[in-house]
C-alpha positions in Angstrom: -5.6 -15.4 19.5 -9.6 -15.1 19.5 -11.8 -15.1 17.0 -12.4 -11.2 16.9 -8.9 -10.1 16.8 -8.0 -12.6 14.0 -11.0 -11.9 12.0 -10.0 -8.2 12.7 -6.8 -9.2 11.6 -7.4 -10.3 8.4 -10.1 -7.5 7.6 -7.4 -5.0 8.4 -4.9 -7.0 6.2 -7.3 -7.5 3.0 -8.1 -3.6 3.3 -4.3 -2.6 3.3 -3.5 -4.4 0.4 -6.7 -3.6 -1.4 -6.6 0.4 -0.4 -2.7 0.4 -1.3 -3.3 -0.7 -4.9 -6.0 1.8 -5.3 -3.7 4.8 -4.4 -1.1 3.3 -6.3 -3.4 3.2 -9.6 -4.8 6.6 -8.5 -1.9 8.0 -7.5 -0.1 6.9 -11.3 -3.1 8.4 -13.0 -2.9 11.6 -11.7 1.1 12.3 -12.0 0.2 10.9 -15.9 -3.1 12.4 -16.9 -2.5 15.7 -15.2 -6.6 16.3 -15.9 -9.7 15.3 -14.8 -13.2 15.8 -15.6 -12.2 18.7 -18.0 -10.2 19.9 -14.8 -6.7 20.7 -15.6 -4.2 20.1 -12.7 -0.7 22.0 -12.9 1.8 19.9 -13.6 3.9 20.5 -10.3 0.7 19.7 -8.1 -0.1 16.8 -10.0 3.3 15.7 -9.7 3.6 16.0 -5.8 0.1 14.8 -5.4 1.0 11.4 -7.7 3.7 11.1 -6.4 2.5 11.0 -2.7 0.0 8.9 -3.0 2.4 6.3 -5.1 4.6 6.3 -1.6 1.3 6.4 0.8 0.0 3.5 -1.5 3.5 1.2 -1.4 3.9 2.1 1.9 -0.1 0.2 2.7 0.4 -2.3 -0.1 4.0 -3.2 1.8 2.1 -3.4 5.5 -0.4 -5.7 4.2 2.2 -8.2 1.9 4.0 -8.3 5.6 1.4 -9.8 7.7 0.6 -12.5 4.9 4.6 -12.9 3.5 6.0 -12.8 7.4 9.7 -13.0 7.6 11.7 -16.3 8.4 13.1 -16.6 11.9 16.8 -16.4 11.3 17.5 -19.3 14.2 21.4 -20.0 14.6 21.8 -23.9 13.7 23.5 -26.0 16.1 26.4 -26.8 14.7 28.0 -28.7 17.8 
């Protein structure tokens, strides 16, 4: 692998994670607070709106944890 696509890599990695714990702190003050600025949200948008960017934010945070927690190669043993 070259040193661009790695460092790309790892940019791209360190941003998922980063970006996914940001929507999932955004995304669980919004379906709590319901208001903003003196801006009241209704509680059905807030709601959908929290609640998508908890999934969007899991869904980043997960991609990321993959790339740096990679699964273990289930090899068969050889057992003779």
């Amino acid at each position: 692998m070259s040193y661009e696509r790695r460092a790309n890599t790892q940019y791209r990695t360190s941003m998922d994670i980063v970006m996914g714990i940001f929507y999932l702190f955004i995304g669980g003050l919004v379906f709590f607070m319901k208001s903003f600025a003196n801006v009241a949200i209704p509680a059905a948008i807030a709601y959908i709106l929290g609640g998508m960017m908890i999934v969007g934010g899991g869904a980043r945070l997960y991609r990321g944890l993959r790339v740096v927690f990679p699964k273990k190669d289930n090899q068969p043993t050889d057992n003779g």
